[in-house]
C-alpha atoms as a printed R data frame, in Angstrom:
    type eleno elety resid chain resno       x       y       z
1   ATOM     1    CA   UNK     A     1  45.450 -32.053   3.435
2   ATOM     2    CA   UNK     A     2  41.466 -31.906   2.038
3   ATOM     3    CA   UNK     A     3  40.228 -28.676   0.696
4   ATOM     4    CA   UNK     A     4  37.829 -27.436   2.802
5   ATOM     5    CA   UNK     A     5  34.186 -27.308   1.206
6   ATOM     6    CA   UNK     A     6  33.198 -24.117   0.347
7   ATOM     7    CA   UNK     A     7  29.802 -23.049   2.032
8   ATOM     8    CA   UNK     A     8  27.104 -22.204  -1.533
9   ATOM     9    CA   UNK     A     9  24.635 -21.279   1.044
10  ATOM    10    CA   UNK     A    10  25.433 -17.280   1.139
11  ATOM    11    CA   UNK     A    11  25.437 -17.142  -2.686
12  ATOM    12    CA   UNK     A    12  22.171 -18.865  -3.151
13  ATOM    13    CA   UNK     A    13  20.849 -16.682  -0.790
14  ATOM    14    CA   UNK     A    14  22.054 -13.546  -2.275
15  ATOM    15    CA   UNK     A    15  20.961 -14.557  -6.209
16  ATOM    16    CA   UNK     A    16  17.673 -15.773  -4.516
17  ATOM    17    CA   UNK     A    17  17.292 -11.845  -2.962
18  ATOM    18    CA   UNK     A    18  18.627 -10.484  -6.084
19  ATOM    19    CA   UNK     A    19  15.778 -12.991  -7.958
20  ATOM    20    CA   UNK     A    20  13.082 -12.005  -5.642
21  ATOM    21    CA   UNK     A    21  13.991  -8.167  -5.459
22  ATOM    22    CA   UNK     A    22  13.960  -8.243  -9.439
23  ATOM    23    CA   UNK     A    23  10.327  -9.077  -9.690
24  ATOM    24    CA   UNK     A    24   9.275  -7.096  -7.309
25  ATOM    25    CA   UNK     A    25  10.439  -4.105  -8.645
26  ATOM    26    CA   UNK     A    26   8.823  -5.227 -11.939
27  ATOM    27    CA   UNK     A    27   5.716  -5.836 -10.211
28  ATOM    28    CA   UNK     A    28   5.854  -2.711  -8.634
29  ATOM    29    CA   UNK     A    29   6.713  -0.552 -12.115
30  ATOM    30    CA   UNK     A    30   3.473  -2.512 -13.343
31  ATOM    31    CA   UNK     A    31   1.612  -1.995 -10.741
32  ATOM    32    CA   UNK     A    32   1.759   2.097 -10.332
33  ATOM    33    CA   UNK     A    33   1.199   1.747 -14.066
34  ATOM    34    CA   UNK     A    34  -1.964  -0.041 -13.842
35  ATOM    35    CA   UNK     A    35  -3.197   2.606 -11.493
36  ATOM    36    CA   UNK     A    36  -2.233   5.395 -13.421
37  ATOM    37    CA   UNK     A    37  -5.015   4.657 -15.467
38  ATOM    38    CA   UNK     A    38  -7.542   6.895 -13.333
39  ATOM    39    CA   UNK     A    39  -5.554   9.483 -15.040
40  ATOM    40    CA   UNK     A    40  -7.032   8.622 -17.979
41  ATOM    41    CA   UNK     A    41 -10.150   8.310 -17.227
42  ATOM    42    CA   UNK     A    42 -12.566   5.923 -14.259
43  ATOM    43    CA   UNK     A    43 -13.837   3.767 -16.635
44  ATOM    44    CA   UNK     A    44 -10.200   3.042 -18.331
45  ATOM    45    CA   UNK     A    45  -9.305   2.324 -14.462
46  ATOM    46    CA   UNK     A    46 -12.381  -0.198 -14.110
47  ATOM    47    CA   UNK     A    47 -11.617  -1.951 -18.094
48  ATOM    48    CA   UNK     A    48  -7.975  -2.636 -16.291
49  ATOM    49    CA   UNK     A    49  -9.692  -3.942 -12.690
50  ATOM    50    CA   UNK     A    50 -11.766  -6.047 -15.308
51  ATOM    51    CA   UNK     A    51  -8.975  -7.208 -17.286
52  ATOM    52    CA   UNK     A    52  -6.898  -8.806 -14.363
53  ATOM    53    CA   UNK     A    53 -10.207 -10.287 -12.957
54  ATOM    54    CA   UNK     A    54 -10.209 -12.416 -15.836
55  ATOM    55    CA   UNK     A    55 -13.622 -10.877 -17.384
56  ATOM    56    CA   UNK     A    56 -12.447 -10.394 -21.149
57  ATOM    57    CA   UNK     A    57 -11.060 -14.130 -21.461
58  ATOM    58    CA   UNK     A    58 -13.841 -15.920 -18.932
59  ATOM    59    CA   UNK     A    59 -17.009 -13.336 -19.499
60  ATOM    60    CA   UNK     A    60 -17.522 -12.665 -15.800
61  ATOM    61    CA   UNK     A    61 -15.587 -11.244 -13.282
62  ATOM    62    CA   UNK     A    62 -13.062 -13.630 -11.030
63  ATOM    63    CA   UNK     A    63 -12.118 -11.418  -8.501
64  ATOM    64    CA   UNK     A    64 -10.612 -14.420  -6.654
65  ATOM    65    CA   UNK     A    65  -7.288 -13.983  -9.266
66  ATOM    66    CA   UNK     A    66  -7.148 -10.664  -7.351
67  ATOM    67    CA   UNK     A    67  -6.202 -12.862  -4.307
68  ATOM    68    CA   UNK     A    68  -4.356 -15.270  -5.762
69  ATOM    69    CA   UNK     A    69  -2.035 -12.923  -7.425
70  ATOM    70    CA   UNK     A    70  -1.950 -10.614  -4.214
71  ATOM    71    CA   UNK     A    71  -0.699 -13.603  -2.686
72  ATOM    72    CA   UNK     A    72   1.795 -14.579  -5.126
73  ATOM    73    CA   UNK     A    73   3.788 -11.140  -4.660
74  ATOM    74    CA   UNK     A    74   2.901 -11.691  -0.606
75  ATOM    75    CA   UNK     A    75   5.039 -15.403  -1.040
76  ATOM    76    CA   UNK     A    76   7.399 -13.494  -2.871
77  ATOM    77    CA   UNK     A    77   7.958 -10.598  -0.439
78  ATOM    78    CA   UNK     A    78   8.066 -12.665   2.817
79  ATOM    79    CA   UNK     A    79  10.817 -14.518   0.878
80  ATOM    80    CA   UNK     A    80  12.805 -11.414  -0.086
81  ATOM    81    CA   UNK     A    81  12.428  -9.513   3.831
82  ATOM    82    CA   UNK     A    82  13.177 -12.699   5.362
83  ATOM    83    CA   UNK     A    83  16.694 -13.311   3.131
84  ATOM    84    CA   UNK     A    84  17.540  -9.461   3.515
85  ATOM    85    CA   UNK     A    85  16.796  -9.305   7.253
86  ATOM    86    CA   UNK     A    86  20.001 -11.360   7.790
87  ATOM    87    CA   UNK     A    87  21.846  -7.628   6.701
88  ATOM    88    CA   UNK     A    88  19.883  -5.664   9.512
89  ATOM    89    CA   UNK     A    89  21.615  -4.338  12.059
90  ATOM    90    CA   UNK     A    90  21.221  -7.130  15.106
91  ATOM    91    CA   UNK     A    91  21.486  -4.584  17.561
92  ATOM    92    CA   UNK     A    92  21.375  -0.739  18.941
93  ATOM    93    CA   UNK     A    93  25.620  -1.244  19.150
94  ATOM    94    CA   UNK     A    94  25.553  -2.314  15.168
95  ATOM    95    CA   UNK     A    95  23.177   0.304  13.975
96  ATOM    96    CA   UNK     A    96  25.449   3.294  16.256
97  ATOM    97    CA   UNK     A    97  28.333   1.734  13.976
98  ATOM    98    CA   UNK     A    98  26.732   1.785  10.734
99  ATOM    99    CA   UNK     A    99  25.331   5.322  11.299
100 ATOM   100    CA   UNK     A   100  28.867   6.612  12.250
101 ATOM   101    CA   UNK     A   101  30.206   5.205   8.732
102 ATOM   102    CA   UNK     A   102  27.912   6.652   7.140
103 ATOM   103    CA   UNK     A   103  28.433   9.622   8.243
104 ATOM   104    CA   UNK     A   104  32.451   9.542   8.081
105 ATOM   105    CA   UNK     A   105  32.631   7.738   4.688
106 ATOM   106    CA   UNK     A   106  29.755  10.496   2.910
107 ATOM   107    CA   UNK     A   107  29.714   7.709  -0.121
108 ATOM   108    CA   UNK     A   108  26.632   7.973  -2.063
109 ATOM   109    CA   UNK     A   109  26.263   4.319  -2.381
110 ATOM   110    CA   UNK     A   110  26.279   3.497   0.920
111 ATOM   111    CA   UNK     A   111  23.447   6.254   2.053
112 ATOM   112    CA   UNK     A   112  21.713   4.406  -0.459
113 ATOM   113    CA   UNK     A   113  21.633   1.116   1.114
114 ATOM   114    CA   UNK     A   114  20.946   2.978   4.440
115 ATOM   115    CA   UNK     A   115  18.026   4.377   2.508
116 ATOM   116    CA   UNK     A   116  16.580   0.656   1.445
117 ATOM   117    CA   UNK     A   117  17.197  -0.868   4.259
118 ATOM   118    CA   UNK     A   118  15.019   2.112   6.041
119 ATOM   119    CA   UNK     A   119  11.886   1.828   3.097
120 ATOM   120    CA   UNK     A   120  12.366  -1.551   3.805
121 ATOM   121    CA   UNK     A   121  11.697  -1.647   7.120
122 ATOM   122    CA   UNK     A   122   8.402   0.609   6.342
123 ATOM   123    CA   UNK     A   123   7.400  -1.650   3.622
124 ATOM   124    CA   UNK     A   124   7.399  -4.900   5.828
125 ATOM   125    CA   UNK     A   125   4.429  -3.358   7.604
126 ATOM   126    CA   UNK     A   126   2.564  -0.451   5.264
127 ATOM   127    CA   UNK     A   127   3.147  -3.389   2.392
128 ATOM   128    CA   UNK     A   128   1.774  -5.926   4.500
129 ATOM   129    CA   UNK     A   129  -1.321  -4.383   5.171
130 ATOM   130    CA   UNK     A   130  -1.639  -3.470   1.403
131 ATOM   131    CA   UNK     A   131  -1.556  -6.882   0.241
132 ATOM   132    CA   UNK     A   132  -3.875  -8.350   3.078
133 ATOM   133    CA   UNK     A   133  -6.566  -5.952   1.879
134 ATOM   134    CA   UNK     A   134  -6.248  -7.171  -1.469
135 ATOM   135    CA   UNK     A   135  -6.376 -10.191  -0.657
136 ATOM   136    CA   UNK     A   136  -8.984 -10.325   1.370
137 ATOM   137    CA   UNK     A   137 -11.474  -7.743  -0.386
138 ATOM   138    CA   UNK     A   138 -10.545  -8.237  -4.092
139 ATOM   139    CA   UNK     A   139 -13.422  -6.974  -5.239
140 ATOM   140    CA   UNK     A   140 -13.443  -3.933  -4.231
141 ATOM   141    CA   UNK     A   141 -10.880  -2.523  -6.892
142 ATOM   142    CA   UNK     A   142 -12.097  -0.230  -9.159
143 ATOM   143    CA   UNK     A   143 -12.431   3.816  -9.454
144 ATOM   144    CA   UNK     A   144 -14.870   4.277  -6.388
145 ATOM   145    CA   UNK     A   145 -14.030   1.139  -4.707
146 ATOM   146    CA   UNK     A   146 -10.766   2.081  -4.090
147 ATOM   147    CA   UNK     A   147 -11.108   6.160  -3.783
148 ATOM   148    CA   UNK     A   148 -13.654   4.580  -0.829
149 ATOM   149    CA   UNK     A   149 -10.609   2.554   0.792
150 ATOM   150    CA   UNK     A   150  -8.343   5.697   0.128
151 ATOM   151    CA   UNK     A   151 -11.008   8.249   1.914
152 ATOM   152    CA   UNK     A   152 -13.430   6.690   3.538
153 ATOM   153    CA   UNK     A   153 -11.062   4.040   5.214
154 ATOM   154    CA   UNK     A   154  -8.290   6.730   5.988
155 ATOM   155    CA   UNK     A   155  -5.926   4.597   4.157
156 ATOM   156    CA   UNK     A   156  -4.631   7.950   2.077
157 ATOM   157    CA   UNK     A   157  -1.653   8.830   4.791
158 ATOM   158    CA   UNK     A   158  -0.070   4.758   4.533
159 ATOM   159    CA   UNK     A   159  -0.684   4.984   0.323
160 ATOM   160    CA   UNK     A   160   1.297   7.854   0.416
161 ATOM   161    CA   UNK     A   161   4.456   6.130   2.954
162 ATOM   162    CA   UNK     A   162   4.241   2.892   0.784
163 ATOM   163    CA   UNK     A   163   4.919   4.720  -2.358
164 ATOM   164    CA   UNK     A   164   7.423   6.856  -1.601
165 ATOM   165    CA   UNK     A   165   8.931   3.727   0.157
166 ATOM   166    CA   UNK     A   166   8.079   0.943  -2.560
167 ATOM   167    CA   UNK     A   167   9.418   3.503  -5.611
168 ATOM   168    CA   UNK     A   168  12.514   4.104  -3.724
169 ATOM   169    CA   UNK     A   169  13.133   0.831  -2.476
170 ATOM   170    CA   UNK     A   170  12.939  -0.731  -6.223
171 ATOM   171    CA   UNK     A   171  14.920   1.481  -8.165
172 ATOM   172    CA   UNK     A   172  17.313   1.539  -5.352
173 ATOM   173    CA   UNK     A   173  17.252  -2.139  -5.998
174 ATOM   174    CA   UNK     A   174  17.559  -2.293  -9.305
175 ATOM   175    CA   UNK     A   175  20.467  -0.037  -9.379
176 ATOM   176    CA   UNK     A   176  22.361  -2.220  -7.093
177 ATOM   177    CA   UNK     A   177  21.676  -5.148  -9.227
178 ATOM   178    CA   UNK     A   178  23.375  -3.452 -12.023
179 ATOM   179    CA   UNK     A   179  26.482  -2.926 -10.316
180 ATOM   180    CA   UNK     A   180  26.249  -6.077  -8.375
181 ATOM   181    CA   UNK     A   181  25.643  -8.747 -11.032
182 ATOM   182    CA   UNK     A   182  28.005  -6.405 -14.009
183 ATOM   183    CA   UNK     A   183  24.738  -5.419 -16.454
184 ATOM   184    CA   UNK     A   184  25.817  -3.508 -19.352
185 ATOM   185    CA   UNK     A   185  29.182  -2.433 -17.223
186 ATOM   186    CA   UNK     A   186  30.981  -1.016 -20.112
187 ATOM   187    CA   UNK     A   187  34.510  -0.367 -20.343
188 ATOM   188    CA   UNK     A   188  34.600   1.699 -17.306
189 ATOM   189    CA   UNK     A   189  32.702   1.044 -14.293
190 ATOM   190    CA   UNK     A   190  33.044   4.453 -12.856
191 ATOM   191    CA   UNK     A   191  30.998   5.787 -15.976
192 ATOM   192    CA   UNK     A   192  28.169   2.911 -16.293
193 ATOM   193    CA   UNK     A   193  27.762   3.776 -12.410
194 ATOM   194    CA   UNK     A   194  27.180   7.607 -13.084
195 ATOM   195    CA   UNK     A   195  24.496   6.838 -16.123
196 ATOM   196    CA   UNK     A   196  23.058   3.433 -13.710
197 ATOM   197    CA   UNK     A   197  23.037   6.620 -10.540
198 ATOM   198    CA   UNK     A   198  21.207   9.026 -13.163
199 ATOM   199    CA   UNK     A   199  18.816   6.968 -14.279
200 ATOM   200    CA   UNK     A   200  17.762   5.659 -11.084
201 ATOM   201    CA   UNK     A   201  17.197   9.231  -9.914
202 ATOM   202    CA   UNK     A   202  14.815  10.127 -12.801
203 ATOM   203    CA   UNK     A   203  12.723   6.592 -12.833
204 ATOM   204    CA   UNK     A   204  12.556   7.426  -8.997
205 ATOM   205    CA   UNK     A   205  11.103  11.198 -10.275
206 ATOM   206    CA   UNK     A   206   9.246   9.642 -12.910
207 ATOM   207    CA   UNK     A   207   6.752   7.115 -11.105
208 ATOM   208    CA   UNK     A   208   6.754   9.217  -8.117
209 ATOM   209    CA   UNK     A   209   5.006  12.446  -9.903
210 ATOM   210    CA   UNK     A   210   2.983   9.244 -11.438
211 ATOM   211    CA   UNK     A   211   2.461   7.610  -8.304
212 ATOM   212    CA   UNK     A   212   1.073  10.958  -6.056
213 ATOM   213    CA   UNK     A   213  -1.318  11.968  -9.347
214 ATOM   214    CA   UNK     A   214  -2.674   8.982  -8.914
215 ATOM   215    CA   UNK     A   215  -3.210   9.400  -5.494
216 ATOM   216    CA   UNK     A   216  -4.863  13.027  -5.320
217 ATOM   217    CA   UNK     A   217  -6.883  11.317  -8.081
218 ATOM   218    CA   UNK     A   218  -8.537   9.237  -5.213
219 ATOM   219    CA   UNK     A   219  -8.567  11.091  -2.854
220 ATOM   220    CA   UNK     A   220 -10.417  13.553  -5.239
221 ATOM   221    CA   UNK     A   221 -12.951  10.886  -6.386
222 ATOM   222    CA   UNK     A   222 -13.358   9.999  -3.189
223 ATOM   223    CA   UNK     A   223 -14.111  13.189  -1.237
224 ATOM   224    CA   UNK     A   224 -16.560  14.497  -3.938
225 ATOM   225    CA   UNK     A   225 -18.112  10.932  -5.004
226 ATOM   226    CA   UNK     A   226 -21.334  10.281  -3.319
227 ATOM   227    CA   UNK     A   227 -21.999   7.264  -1.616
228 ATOM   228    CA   UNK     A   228 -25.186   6.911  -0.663
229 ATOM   229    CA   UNK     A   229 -26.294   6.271  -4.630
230 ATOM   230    CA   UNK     A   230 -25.519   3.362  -6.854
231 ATOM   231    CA   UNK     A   231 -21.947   3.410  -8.228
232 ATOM   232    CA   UNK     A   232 -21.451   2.805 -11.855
233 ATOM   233    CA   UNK     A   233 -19.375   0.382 -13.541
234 ATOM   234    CA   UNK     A   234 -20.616  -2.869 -11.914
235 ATOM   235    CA   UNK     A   235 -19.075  -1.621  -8.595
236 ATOM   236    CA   UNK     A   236 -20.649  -2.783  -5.202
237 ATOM   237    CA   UNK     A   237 -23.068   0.365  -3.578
238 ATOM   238    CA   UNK     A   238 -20.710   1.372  -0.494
């Protein structure tokens, strides 16, 4: 009697999500990061808009790296949603099912995956949108630039639904690597998934508060900034 092959395909899949997921959620750490700077100060914010345009290794500004790396993370994300979609529920049946677990079973880890595969779902679009703007207008980044997009454009309301879904999402993510692929399990998984559970929660608290300062720091700039004069810092007049 001959074995029977063993299909690889649902494992490659999987370590390519896991892959995928991973540097996304790094990107995304970065990425709040990098805009925290307006905390600091506008022209810190602009010195970090000119340092990923290239302009301290080439002398001028390349705002075409914008888009290239914008759609670098876009390959990378249509890669990730397509692979996870296959976990969806397929139909109204399936997601009645998986609600009524949910609500019978009351595990903590599962209303977590309900909660990814929900930001998830939000990112696909909000996220979308996000990196099509960057993409396609790359050089407007900057302190007034983007407190213009945030105001000006109305974009405010779907900043503030892709970060609370993008912050989630990833250290969601993350925390089901952990326990997925064994990292630093310990002697006792019960224990590394209480510390993996805690930590999660207070990155999650941590960009968040980072995240929304950021925020109400454009939306600030941007409702008091005026418009009709020259903007400073090399930025293009709105």
């Amino acid at each position: 009697m001959k074995n029977k092959q063993i299909d690889k395909t649902p494992a490659r899949l999987d370590m390519t999500q896991s892959i995928t997921g991973l540097i996304l959620a790094i990107f995304i750490m970065g990425h709040i990061l990098f805009e925290a700077s307006i905390l600091i100060s506008n022209e810190m914010m602009y010195k970090v808009t000119l340092m990923f345009e290239g302009y301290y290794i080439f002398g001028q500004r390349h705002p075409e790296i914008i888009t290239f790396l914008a759609a670098s993370i876009s390959v990378v994300f249509i890669i990730h949603a397509a692979i996870a979609l296959r976990k969806f529920p397929d139909n109204y049946r399936q997601h009645k099912t998986m609600k009524e677990h949910v609500l019978r079973m009351k595990h903590e880890d599962t209303s977590l995956w309900i909660i990814q595969l929900t930001t998830g779902f939000i990112m696909f679009f909000i996220g979308s949108v996000h990196l099509y703007t960057m993409m396609a207008e790359p050089s407007d980044i900057g302190p007034f630039a983007s407190a213009f997009r945030v105001v000006k454009e109305h974009m405010a309301p779907l900043y503030f639904l892709l970060l609370l879904s993008v912050v989630s999402h990833a250290f969601i993510g993350l925390y089901r690597l952990a326990l997925k692929w064994g990292f630093m399990e310990g002697k006792s998984t019960k224990v590394s998934r209480a510390r993996f559970r805690i930590l999660m929660k207070v990155f999650i608290a941590i960009y968040l508060v980072v995240g929304l300062s950021s925020l109400a720091k454009y939306v600030y700039i941007g409702s008091t900034h005026d418009y009709t004069k020259v903007k400073v810092y090399g930025e293009v007049e709105k």
